[in-house]
Short mmCIF file of the C-alpha atoms (twelve columns), coordinates in Angstrom:
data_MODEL
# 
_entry.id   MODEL 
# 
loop_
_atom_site.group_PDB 
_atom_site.id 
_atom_site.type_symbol 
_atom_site.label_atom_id 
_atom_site.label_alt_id 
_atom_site.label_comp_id 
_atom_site.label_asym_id 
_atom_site.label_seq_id 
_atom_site.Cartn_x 
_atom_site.Cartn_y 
_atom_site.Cartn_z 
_atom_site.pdbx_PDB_model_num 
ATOM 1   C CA . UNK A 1   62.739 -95.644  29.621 1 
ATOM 2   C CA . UNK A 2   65.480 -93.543  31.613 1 
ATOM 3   C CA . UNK A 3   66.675 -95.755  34.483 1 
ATOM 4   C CA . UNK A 4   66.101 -93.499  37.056 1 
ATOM 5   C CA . UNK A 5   62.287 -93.856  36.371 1 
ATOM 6   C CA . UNK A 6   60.577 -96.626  37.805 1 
ATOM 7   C CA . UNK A 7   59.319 -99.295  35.484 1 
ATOM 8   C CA . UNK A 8   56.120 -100.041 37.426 1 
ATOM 9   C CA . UNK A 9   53.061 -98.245  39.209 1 
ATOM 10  C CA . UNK A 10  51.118 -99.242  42.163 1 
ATOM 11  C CA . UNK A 11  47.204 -100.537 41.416 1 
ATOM 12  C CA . UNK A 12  44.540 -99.765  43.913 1 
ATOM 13  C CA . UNK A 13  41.408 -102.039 42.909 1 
ATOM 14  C CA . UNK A 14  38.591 -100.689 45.158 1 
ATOM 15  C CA . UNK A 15  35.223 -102.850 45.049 1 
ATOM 16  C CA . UNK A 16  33.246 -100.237 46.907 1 
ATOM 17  C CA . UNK A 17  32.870 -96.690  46.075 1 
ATOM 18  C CA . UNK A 18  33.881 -94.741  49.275 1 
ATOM 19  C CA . UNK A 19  31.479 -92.275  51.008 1 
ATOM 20  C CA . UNK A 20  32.556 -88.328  50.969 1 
ATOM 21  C CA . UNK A 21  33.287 -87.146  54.143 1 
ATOM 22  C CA . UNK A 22  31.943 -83.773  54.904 1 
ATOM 23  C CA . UNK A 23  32.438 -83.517  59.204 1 
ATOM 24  C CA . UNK A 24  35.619 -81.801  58.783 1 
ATOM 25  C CA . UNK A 25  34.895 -78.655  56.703 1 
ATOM 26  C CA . UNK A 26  31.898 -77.491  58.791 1 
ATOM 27  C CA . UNK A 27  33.656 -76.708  61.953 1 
ATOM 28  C CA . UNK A 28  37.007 -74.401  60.756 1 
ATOM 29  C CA . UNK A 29  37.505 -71.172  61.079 1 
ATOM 30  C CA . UNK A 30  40.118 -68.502  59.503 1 
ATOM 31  C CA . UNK A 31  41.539 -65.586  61.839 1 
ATOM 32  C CA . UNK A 32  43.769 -63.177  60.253 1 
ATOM 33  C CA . UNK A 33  47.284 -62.958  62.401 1 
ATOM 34  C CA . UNK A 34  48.880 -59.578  63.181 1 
ATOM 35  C CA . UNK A 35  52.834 -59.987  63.733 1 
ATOM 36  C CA . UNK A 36  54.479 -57.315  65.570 1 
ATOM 37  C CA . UNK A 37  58.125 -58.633  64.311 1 
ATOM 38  C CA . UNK A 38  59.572 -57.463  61.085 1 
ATOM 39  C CA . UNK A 39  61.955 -59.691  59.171 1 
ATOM 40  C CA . UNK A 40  65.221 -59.335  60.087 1 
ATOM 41  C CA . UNK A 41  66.683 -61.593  57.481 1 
ATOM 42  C CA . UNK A 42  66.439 -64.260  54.595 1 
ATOM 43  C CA . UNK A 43  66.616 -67.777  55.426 1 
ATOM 44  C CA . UNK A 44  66.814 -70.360  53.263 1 
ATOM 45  C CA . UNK A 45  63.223 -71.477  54.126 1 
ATOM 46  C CA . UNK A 46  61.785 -68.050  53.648 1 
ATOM 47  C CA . UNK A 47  63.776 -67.601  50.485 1 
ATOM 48  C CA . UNK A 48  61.968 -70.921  49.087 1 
ATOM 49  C CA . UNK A 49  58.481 -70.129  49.687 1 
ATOM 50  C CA . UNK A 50  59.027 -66.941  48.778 1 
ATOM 51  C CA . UNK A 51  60.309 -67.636  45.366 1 
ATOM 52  C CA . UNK A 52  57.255 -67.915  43.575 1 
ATOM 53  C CA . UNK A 53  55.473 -64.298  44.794 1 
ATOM 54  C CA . UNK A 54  59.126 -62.958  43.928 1 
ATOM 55  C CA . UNK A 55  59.529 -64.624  40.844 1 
ATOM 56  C CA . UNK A 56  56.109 -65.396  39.217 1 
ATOM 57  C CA . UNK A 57  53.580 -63.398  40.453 1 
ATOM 58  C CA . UNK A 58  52.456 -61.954  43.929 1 
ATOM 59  C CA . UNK A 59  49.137 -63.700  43.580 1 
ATOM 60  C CA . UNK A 60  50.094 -67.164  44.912 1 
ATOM 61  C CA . UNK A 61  49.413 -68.338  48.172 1 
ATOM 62  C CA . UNK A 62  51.784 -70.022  50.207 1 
ATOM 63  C CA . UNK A 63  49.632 -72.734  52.643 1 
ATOM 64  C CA . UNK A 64  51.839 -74.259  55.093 1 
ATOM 65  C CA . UNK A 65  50.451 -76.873  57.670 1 
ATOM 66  C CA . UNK A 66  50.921 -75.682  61.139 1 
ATOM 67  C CA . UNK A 67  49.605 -78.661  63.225 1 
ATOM 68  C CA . UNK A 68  52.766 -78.828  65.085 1 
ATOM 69  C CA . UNK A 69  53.542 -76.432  67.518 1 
ATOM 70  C CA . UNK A 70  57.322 -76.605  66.631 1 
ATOM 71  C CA . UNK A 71  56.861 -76.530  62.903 1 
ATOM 72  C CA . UNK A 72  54.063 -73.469  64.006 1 
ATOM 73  C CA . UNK A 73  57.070 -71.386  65.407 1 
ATOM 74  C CA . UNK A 74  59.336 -72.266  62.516 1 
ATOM 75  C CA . UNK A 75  56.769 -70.708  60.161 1 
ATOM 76  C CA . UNK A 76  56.225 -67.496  62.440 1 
ATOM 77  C CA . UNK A 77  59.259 -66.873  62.800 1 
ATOM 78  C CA . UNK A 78  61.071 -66.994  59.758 1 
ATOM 79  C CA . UNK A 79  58.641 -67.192  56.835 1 
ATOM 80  C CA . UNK A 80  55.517 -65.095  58.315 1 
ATOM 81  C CA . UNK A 81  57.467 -61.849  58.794 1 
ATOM 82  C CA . UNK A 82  57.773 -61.356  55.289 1 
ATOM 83  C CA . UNK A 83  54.262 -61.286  53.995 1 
ATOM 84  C CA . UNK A 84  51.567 -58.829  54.884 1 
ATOM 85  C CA . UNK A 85  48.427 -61.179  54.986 1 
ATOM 86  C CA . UNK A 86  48.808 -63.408  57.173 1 
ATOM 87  C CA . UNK A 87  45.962 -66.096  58.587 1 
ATOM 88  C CA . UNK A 88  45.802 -69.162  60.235 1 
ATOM 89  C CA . UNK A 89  42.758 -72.341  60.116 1 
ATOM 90  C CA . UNK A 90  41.426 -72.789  63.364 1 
ATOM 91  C CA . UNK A 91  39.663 -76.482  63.404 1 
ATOM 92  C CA . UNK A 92  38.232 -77.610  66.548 1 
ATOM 93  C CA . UNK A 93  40.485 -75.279  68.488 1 
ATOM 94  C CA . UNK A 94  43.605 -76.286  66.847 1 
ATOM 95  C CA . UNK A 95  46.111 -74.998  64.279 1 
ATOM 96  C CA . UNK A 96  45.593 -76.530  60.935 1 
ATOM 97  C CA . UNK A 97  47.759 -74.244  58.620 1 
ATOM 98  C CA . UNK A 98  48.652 -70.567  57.761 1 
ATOM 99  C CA . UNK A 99  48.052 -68.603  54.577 1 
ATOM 100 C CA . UNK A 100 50.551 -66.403  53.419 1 
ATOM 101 C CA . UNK A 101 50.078 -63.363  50.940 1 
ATOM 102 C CA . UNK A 102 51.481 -60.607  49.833 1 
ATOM 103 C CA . UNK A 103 54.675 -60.369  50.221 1 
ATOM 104 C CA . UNK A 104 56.448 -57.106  51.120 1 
ATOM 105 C CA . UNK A 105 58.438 -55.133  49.273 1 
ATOM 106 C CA . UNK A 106 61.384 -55.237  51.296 1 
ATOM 107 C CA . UNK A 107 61.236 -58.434  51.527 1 
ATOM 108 C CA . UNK A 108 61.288 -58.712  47.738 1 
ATOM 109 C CA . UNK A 109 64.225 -56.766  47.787 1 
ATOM 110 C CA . UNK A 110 65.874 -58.601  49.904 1 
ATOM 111 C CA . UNK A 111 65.036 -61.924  48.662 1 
ATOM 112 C CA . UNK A 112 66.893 -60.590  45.238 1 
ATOM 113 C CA . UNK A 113 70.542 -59.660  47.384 1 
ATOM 114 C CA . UNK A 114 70.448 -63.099  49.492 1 
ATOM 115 C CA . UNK A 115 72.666 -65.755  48.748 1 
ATOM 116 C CA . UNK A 116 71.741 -68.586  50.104 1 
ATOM 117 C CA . UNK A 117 72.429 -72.362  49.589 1 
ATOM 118 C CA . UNK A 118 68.518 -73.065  48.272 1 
ATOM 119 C CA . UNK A 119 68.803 -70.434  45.873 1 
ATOM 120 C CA . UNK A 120 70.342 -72.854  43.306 1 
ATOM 121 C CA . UNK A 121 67.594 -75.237  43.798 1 
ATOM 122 C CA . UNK A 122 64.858 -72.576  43.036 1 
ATOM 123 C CA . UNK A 123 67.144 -71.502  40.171 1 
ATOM 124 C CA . UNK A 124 66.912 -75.042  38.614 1 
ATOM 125 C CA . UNK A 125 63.190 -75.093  40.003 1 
ATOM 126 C CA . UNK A 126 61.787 -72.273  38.443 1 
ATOM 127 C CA . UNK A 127 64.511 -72.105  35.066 1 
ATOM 128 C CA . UNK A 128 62.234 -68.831  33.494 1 
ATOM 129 C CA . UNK A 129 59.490 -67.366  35.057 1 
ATOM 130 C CA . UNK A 130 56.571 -67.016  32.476 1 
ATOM 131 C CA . UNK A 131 53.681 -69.163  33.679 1 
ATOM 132 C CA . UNK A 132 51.200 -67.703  31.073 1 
ATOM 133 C CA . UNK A 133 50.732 -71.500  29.609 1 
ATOM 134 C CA . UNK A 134 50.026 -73.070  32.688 1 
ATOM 135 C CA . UNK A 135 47.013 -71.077  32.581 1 
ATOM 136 C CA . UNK A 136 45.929 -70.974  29.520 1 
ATOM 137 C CA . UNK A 137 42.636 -73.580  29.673 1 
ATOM 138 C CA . UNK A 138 44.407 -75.148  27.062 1 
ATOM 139 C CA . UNK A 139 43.536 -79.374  27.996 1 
ATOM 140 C CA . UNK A 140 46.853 -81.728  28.885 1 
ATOM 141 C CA . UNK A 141 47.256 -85.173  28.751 1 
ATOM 142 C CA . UNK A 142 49.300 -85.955  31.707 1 
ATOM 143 C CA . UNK A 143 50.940 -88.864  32.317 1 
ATOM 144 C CA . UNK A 144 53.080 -90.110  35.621 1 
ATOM 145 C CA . UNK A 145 56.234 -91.366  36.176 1 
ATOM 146 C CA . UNK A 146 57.279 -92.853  39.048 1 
ATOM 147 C CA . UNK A 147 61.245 -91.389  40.541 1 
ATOM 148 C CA . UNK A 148 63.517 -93.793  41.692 1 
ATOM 149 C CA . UNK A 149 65.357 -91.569  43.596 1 
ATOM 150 C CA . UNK A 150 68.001 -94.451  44.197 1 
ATOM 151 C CA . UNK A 151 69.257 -93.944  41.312 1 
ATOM 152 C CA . UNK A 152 69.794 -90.096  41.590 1 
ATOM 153 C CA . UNK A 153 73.018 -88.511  43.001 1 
ATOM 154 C CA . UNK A 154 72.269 -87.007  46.298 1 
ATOM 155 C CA . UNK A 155 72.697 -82.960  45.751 1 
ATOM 156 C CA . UNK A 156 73.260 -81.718  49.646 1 
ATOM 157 C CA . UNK A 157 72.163 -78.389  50.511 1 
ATOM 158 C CA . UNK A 158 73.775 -77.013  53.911 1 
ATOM 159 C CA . UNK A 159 71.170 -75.127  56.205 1 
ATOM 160 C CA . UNK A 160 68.189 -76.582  54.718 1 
ATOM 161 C CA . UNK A 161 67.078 -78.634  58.195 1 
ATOM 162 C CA . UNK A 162 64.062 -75.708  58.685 1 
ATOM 163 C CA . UNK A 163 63.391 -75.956  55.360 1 
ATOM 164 C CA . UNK A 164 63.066 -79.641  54.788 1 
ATOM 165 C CA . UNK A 165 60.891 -79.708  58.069 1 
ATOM 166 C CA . UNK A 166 58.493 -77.514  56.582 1 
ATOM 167 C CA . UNK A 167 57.871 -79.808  53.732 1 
ATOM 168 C CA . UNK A 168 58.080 -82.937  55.316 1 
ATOM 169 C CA . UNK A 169 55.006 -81.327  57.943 1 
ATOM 170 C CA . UNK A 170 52.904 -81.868  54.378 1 
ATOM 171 C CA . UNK A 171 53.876 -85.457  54.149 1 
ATOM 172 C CA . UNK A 172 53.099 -85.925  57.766 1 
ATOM 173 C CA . UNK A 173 49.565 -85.327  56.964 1 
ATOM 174 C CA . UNK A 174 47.336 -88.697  55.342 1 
ATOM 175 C CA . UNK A 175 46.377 -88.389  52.384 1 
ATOM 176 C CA . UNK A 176 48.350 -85.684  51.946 1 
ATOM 177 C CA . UNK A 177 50.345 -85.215  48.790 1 
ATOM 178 C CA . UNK A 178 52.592 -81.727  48.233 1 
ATOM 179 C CA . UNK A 179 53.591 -80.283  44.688 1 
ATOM 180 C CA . UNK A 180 55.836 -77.998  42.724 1 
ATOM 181 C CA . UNK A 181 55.240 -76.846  39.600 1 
ATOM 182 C CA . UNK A 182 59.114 -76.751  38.126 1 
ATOM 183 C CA . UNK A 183 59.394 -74.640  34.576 1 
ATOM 184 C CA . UNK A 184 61.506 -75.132  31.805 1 
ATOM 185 C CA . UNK A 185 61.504 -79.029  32.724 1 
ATOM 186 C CA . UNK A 186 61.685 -81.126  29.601 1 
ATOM 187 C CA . UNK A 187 61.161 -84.981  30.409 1 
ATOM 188 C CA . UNK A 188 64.586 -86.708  29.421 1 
ATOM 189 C CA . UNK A 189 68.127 -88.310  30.495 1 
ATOM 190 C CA . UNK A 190 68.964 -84.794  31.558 1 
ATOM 191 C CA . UNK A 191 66.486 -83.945  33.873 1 
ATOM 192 C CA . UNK A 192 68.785 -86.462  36.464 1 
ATOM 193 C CA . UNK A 193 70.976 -84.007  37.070 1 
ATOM 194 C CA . UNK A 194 68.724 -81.242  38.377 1 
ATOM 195 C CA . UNK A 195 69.895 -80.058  41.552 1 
ATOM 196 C CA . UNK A 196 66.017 -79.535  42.756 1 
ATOM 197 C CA . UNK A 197 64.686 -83.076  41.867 1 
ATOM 198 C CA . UNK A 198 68.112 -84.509  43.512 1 
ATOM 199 C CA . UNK A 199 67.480 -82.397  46.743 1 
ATOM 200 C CA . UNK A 200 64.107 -83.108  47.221 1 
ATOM 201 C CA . UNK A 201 65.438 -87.119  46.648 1 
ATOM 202 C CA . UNK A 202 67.542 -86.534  49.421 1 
ATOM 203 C CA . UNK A 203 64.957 -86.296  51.856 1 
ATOM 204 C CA . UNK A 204 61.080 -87.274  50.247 1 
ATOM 205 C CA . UNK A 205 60.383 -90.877  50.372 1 
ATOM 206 C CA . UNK A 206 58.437 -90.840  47.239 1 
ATOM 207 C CA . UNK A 207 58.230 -88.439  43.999 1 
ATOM 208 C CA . UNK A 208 56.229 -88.638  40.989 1 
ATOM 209 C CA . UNK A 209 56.755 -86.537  37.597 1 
ATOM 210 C CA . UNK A 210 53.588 -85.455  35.586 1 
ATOM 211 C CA . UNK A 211 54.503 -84.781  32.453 1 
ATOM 212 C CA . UNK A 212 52.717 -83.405  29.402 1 
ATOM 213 C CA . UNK A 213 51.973 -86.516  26.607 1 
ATOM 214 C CA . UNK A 214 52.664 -84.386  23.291 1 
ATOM 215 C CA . UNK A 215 55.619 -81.472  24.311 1 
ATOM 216 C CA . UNK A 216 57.587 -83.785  27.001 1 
ATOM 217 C CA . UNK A 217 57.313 -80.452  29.138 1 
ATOM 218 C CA . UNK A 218 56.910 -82.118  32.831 1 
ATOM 219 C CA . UNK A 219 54.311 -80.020  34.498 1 
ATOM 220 C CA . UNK A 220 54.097 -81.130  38.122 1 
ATOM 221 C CA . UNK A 221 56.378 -82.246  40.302 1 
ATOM 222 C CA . UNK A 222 54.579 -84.378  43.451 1 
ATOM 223 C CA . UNK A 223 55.828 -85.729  46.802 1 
ATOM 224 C CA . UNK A 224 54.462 -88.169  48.922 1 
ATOM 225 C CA . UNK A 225 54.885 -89.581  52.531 1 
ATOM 226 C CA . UNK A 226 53.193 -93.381  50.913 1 
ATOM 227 C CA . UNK A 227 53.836 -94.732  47.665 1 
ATOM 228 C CA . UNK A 228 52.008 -93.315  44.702 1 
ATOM 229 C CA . UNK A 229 48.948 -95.489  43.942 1 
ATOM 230 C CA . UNK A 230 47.085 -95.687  40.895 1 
ATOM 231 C CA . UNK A 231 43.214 -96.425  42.442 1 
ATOM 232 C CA . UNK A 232 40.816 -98.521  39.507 1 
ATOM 233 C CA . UNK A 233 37.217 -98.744  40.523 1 
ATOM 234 C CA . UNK A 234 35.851 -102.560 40.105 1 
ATOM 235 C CA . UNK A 235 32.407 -102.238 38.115 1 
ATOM 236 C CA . UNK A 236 30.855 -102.969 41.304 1 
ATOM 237 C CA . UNK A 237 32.477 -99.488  42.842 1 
ATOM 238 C CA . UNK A 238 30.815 -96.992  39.346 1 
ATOM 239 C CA . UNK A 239 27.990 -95.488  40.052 1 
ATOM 240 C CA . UNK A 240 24.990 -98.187  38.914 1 
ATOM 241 C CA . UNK A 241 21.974 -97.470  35.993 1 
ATOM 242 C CA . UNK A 242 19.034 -95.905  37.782 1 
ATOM 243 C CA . UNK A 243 16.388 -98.352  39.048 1 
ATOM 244 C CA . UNK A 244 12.097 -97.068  38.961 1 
ATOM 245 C CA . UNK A 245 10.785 -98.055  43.021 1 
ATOM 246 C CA . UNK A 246 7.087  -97.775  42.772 1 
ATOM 247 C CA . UNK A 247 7.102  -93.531  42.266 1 
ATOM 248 C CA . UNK A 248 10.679 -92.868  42.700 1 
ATOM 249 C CA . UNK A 249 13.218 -92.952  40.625 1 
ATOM 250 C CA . UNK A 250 16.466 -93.639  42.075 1 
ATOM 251 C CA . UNK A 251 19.756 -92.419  40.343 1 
ATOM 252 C CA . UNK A 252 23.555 -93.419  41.584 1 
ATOM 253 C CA . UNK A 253 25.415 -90.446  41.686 1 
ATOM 254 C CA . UNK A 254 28.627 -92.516  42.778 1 
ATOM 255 C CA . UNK A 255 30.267 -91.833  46.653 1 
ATOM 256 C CA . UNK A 256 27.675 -93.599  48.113 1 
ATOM 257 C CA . UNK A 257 25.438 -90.985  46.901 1 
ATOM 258 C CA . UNK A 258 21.700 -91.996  45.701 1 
ATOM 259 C CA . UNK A 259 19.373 -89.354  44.514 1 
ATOM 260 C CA . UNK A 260 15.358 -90.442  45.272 1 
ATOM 261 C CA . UNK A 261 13.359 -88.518  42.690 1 
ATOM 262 C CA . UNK A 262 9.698  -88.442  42.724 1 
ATOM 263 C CA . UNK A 263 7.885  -88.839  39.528 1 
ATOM 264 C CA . UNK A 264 4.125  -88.521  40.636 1 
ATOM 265 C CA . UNK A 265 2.679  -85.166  39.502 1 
ATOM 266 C CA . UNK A 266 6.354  -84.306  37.619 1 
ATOM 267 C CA . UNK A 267 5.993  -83.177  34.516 1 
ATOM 268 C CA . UNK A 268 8.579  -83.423  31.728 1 
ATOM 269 C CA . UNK A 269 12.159 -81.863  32.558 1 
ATOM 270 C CA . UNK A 270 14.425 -79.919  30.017 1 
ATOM 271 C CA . UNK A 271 16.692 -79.272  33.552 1 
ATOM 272 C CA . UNK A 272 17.938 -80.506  36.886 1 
ATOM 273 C CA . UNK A 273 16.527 -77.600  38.442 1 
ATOM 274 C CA . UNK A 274 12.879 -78.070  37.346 1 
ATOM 275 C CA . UNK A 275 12.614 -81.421  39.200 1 
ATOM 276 C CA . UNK A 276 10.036 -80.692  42.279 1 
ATOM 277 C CA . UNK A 277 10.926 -83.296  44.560 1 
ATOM 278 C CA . UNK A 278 14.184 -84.583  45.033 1 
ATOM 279 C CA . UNK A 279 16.052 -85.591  48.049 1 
ATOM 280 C CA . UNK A 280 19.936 -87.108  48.264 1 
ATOM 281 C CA . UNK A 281 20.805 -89.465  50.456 1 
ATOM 282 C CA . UNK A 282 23.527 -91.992  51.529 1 
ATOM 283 C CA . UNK A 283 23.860 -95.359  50.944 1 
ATOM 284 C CA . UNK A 284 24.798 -97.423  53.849 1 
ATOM 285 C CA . UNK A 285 28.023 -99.065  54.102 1 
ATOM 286 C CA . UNK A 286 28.452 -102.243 52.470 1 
ATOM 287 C CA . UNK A 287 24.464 -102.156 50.439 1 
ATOM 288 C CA . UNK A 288 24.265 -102.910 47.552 1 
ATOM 289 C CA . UNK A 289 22.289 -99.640  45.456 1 
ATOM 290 C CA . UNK A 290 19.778 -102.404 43.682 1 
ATOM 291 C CA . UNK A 291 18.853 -102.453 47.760 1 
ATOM 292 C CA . UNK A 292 18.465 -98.768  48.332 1 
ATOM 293 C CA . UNK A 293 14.993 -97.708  50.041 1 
ATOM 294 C CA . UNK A 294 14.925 -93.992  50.456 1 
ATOM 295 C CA . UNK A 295 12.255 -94.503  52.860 1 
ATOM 296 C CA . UNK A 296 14.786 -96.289  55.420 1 
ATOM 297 C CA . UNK A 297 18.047 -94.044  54.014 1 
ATOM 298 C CA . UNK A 298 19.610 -91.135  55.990 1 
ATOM 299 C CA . UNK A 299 19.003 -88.483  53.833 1 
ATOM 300 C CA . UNK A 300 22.301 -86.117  53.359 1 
ATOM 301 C CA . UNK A 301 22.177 -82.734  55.099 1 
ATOM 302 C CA . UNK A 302 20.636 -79.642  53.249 1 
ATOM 303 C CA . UNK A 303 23.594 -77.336  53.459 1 
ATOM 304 C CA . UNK A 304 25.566 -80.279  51.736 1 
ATOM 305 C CA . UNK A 305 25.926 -79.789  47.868 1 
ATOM 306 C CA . UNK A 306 27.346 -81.888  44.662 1 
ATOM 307 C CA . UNK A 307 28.473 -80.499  41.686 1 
ATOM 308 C CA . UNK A 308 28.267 -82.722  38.505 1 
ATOM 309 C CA . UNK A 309 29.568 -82.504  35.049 1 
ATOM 310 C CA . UNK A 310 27.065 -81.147  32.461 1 
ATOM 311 C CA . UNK A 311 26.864 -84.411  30.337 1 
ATOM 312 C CA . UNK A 312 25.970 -86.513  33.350 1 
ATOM 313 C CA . UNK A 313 22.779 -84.048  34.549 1 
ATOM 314 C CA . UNK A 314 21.916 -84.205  30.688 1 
ATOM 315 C CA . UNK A 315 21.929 -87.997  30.657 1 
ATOM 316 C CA . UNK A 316 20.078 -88.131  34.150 1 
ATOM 317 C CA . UNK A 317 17.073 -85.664  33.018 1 
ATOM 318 C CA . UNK A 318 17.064 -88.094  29.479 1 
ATOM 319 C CA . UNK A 319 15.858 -91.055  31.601 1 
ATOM 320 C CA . UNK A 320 13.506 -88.810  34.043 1 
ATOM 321 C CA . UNK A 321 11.548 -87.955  30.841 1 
ATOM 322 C CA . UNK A 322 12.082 -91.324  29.369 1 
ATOM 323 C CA . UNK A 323 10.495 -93.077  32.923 1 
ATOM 324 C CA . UNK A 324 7.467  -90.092  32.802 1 
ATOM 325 C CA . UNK A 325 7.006  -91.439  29.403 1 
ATOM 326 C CA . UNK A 326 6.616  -95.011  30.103 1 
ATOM 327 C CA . UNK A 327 4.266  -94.034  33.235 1 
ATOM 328 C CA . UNK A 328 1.930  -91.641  31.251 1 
ATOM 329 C CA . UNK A 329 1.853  -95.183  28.693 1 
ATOM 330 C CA . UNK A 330 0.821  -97.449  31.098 1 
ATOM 331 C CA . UNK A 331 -1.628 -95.227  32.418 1 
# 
């Protein structure tokens, strides 16, 4: 192990499954922004989120939180002017970030004859620019290593405050976690003396290095306001085998999600879709699912949906037809 890894990980042991949280996402709206200034220049902070629509491909969108009025000026000021889409989340009547696309060709242009002091950083960042294979479908084992950035050299950048602002506004946020995808990264001794994973060091309390299992190639580069934490769900926190209550059938779904399915007048299933009465609803803080009663459950909101892998629905309409079964036998 290279010292400047970490030789431990945080473990989260969680002994309840935690509920999703929907309130947020049904009460934001996007508004597109029309700037009447044109950019008059390249800063460093424009010149690093513009890198990758200069570099990689125009079809990347740069999201930048905006909660903060200051850090809201910052971004319209010097970062903004260079794209020609430009919108902003409106949540409750507040600024949550803005979406920048499309960047404009004289700002390309310009981004190519600056010289500023972050351009070595993106050079090291982004060491070729073909990100074919990080799109390929092609399945990764990824696994995590832990920076001590202790033990890196610091690598100063001069006129980087606006910049490192910007990023820290993502750590700001909880639960908030903000990645780089670096290229041409290979996972060894060497790797200390990049001068991007020194100056982010210099400035992120916590980094973490996902790197690919079988080519060493180190795939994402994260940052964190909190220590990295590893969560492990207790047997008590996965989602339970369905349990038969009189005519219902009641499947965990995991999330504090229980599905009540009614079996009277069902006939076998070969699909999710062809059940005819089924209802989702939450399971109350702290119960345990053997204690579930749809009839006393708040039932989750129709406009509300889940999306679940195709072996689990398979597995789920098994033991519908396998309880229909044993009903039509004891009948």
């Amino acid at each position: 192990m290279v010292e400047w890894i970490k030789g431990y990980s945080r473990v989260e042991y969680s002994e309840q499954a935690e509920r999703l949280d929907f309130g947020k996402d049904s009460s934001f709206r996007m508004e597109k922004m029309e700037l009447e200034s044109s950019p008059s220049g390249m800063t460093a902070a424009a010149q690093y989120f513009i890198a990758q629509n200069a570099w990689l491909s125009d079809d990347f969108r740069q999201n930048i939180p905006a909660h903060n009025e200051n850090i809201r000026e910052l971004i319209l000021a010097e970062i903004a002017p260079h794209f020609a889409n430009v919108r902003q989340c409106v949540r409750e009547g507040s600024v949550e970030m803005i979406y920048l696309q499309e960047l404009k060709t004289e700002s390309r242009q310009r981004f190519g004859e600056t010289q500023t002091g972050i351009l070595p950083v993106l050079e090291d960042l982004y060491r070729h620019h073909d990100i074919s294979d990080r799109f390929n479908g092609v399945k990764r084992t990824i696994i995590n290593y832990m920076v001590n950035k202790d033990a890196l050299e610091p690598y100063e950048v001069p006129d980087t405050e606006t910049l490192q602002a910007l990023l820290s506004s993502y750590l700001d946020l909880p639960d908030v976690e903000y990645s780089v995808m670096p290229l041409g990264w290979l996972f060894d001794e060497n790797l200390r003396y990049s001068e991007a994973l020194r100056f982010f060091a210099g400035f992120v309390p916590h980094l973490m290095l996902g790197v690919d299992e079988d080519t060493g190639e180190v795939i994402l580069l994260q940052m964190s306001g909190k220590e990295f934490a590893r969560k492990v769900l207790l047997n008590s926190a996965r989602p339970q085998p369905p349990r038969r209550k009189d005519s219902h059938l009641y499947v965990d779904m995991g999330y504090r999600v229980v599905y009540a399915i009614d079996l009277s007048g069902q006939y076998p299933v070969s699909n999710w879709q062809e059940l005819t009465e089924k209802q989702a609803y939450w399971l109350k803080e702290s119960m345990n699912f053997n204690d579930f009663n749809h009839e006393t459950a708040e039932p989750v909101p129709a406009n509300i949906g889940f999306f679940y892998d195709q072996d689990s629905i398979q597995s789920i309409v098994d033991r519908i037809n396998q309880e229909l079964e044993d009903i039509r036998e004891q009948d």
